[in-house]
C-alpha positions as CSV (number, residue, x, y, z in Angstrom):
1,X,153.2,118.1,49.6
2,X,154.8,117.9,53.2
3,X,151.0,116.9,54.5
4,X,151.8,114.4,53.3
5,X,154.8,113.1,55.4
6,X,153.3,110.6,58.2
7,X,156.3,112.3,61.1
8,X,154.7,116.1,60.3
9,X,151.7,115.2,60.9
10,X,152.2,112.9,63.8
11,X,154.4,116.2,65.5
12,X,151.6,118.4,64.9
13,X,149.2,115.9,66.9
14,X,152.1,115.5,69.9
15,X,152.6,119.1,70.7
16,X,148.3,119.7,70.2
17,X,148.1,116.6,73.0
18,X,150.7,118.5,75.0
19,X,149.3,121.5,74.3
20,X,145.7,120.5,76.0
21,X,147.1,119.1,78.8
22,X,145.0,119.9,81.9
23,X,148.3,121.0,84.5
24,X,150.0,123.5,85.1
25,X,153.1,124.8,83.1
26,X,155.5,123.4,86.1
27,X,154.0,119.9,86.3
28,X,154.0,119.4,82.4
29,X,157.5,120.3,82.2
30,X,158.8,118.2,85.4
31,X,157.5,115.6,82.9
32,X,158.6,116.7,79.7
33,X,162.1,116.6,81.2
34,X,161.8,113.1,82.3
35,X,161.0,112.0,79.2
36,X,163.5,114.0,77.3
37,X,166.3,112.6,80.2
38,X,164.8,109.0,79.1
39,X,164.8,110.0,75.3
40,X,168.6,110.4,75.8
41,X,169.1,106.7,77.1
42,X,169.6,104.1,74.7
43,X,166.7,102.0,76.0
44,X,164.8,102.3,72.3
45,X,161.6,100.2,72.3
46,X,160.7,100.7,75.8
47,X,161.6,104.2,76.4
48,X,157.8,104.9,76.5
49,X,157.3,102.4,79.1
50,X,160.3,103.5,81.5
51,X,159.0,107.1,80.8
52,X,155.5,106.5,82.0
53,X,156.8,104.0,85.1
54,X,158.6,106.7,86.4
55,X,156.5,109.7,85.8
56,X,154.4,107.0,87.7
57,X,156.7,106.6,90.5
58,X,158.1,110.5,90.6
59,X,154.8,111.6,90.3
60,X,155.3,113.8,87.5
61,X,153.0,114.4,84.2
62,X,152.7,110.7,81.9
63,X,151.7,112.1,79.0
64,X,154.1,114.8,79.0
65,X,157.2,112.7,79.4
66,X,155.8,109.9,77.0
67,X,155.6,112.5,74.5
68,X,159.1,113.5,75.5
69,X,160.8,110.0,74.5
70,X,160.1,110.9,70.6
71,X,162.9,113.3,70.8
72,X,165.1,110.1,69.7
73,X,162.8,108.1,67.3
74,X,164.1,106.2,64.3
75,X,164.7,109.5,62.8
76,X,166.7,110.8,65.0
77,X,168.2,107.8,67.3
78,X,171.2,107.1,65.1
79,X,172.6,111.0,65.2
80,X,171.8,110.8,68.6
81,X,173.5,108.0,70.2
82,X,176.5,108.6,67.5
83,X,176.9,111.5,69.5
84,X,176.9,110.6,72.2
85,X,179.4,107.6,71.9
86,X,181.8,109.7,70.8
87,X,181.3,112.1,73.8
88,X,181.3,109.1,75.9
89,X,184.3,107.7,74.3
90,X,186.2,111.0,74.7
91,X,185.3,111.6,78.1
92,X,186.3,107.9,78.9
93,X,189.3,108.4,76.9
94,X,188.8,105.0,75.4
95,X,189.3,104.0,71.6
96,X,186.5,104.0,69.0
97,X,185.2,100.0,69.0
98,X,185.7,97.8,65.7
99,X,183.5,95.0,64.8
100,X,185.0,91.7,65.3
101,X,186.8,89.7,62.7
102,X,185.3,86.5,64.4
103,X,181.7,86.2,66.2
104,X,182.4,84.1,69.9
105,X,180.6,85.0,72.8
106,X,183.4,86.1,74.7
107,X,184.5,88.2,71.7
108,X,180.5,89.7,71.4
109,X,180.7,90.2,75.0
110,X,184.0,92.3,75.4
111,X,182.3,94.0,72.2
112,X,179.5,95.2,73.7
113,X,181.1,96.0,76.9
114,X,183.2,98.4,74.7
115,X,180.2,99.9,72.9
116,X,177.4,99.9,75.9
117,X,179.7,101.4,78.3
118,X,180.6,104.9,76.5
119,X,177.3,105.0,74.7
120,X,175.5,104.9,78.4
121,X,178.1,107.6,80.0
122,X,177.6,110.0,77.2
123,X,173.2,109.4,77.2
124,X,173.8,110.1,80.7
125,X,175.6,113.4,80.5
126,X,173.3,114.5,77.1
127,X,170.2,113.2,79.5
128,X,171.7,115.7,82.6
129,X,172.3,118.5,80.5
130,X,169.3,118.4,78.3
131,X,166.4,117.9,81.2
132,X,167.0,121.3,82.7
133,X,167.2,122.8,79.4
134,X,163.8,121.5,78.0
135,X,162.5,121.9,81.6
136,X,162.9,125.9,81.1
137,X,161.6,126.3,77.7
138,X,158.6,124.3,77.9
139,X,158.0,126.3,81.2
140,X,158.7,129.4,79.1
141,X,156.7,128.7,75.9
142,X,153.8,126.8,76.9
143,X,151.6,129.6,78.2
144,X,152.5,131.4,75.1
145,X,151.6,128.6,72.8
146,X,148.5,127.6,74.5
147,X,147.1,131.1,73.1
148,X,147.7,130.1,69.3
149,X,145.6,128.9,67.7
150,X,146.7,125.9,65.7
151,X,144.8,125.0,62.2
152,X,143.2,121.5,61.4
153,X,144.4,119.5,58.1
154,X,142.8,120.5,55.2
155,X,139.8,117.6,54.5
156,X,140.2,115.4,51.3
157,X,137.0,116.4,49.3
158,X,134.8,113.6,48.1
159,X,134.3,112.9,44.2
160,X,131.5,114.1,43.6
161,X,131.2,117.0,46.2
């Protein structure tokens, strides 16, 4: 049953790209944690994009750091970015936001002023702390998972065959 689920699948085919990568440990994981820095931002939509023009710019591994952005996919992006407007919000020391009683554009303005500013300062921190991390473990593991072997999906069988 769970080869069925469409996100499985599609995280068995991102860490087999990753996997077959053609760098070395060091350089795949410079880029994984640009990508997972990025992932933490709340740019979703073009985090790919920003992910690749600066592994572009930095010089670091595109594919790696483009896979790194799924870290916060639809899935995920809501727990993430909760998080981390309350972190942002605490460290701020600001209160939670409300949605306004009345829609003006100063109103939606001061609103997301209020929202934007602890959600970035806590992606920021979450980004900071998180790059390092995933830049050690991918430097760690991906020698050793490079040497599994990793099955292919059973085929459908035909009627008839």
């Amino acid at each position: 049953m769970w080869r069925r689920w469409g996100f499985i699948r599609q995280g068995k085919l991102q860490l087999l790209r990753l996997l077959r990568l053609r760098a070395q440990p060091e350089e795949i994981a410079r880029g994984f944690a640009l990508g997972i820095f990025i992932g933490m931002t709340p740019t979703m939509g073009g985090q790919m994009l920003i992910a690749v023009f600066f592994a572009l710019i930095l010089r670091q591994n595109k594919i790696a750091a483009a896979i790194a952005v799924w870290i916060s996919n639809p899935v995920t992006a809501p727990f993430i970015y909760g998080v981390e407007y309350e972190v942002g919000r605490l460290l701020l020391g600001v209160e939670r936001v409300a949605f306004p009683q009345h829609l003006t554009s100063d109103v939606l303005t001061k609103f997301g002023y209020d929202l934007l500013v602890p959600l970035w300062s806590g992606s920021i921190l979450f980004g900071v702390l998180l790059a390092p991390v995933s830049y050690a473990l991918v430097v760690r593991l991906l020698p050793n998972l490079r040497t599994l072997r990793i099955t292919r999906w059973p085929r459908r069988q035909q009627n008839g065959k």
